[in-house]
Structures are given as C-alpha cells and as structure tokens.
C-alpha positions, 0 to 999 in steps of 0.5 A: 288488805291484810298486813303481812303478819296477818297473811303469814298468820293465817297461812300457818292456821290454815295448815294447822301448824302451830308456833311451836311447829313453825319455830322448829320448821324454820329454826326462827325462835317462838317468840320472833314467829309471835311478834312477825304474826302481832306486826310488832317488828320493834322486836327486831334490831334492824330491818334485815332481820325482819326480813330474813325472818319473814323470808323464811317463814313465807318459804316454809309456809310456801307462799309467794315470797316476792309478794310478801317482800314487796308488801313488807317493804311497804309496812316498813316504810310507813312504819319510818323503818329504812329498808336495806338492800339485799345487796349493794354494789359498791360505790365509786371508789378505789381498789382497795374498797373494790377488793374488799367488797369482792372478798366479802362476797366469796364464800370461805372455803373457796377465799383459803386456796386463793390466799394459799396461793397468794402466800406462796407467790409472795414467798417465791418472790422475796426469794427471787429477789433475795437471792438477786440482791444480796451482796456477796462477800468473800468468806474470809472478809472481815476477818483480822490478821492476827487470831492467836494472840499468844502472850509470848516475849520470845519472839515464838508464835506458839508456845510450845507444849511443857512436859 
C-alpha cells in the first residue's frame, strides 16, 4: 500500500499541478509540500502540523480527507511519533479548568460582548453595594470648634479692619 505522501504525490501529478501551484492553492510553504510528498515528517515540530498540512493539502487535491487521516495516523504511530487529538475534552476537574476549556473554544468576536457584559454587571454591583455600605456621616462631623485662631489679646474675636 502506498504511503501517505505517495497517495498525495500522485494526486497532484495527476492533476499536473506542481509544487509551486499547490503551495499557493493551499498557503502551505514548498518546501513543507516536498517533505509531506518525500514522508520525511521530521520537518515538523509536532504531529498537529502534520497534520493540518496533509488535511489541507488532501481537501485541495479533493481526496477522501478521512482516508488519508486514518492512514496518516498509522504512519505516525509506527513512525514512534504520539498522535494528538483534534479535540480533548476536559478532564475531571474544577470550574476553573471547565471555564477555561470553555472560553479556549469560543471564538474572539463572540468572548468581547460576553466580557463587556460581564464588565458591566460587575460595576453595577460594586455601586449597589457601595452605596448600601457606606457609613454616613454628618457634613460638619470632624470639624473643630475654633476655625479662626486670631492672635488677639483684647478679648475681640476678629480684628477689626485699620484704615
């Protein structure tokens, strides 16, 4: 049975595309396209990039995507190499790390209303409870019963102006 790289090689060259043209098609660098084709996946930091890359290449080449995912998969794991999952739920733990997996799946534009709206309870409710809380205070509390100290030893409690 030919090898992954094999099967995607000869689909390109059946459609007469080139490298160069699939690279472009697919937005995956020439020389990523040449190492998938060769099966020398020791170009690749981890096993999701091979993946993704020979995902995308097998959907521009409109081959059976699945098929060559499963057969990849087999490559890799007689390669030594530790397949991921696409996605792993989240394992038995608190609501912090249930939130985080949560928020991780959501997309941006959809995570800012939800924080905005968040944000804005938040500031409501410190009001509501500032407001509830706060010790109230005469106005004129604190306040000492002598403002004007006037250097005065006539017994007057203001000087009078001099003309």
């Amino acid at each position: 049975m030919p090898t992954v790289g094999d099967q995607l090689k000869a689909a390109r060259e059946a459609q007469r595309l080139t490298v160069t043209q699939v690279a472009d098609m697919t937005k995956i660098r020439s020389d990523h396209i040449r190492a998938i084709d060769s099966g020398n996946y020791d170009v690749f930091s981890a096993p999701v990039y091979i993946r993704g890359f020979v995902r995308t290449y097998a959907t521009a080449l409109k081959l059976d995507t699945n098929l060559i995912l499963a057969q990849l998969n087999a490559e890799l794991a007689e390669g030594g190499a530790q397949i991921l999952p696409a996605f792993q739920a989240p394992t038995a733990g608190g609501a912090l790390d249930t939130a985080m997996y949560h928020i991780s799946k959501t997309s941006r534009r959809s995570l800012f209303p939800v924080l905005l709206v968040v944000l804005a309870v938040g500031l409501a409710a410190a009001g509501v409870y500032h407001l509830n809380h706060r010790v109230v205070q005469h106005p004129l509390a604190g306040l000492s019963a002598g403002l004007y100290d006037g250097a005065s030893t006539s017994g007057e409690t203001l000087p009078l102006p001099k003309h």
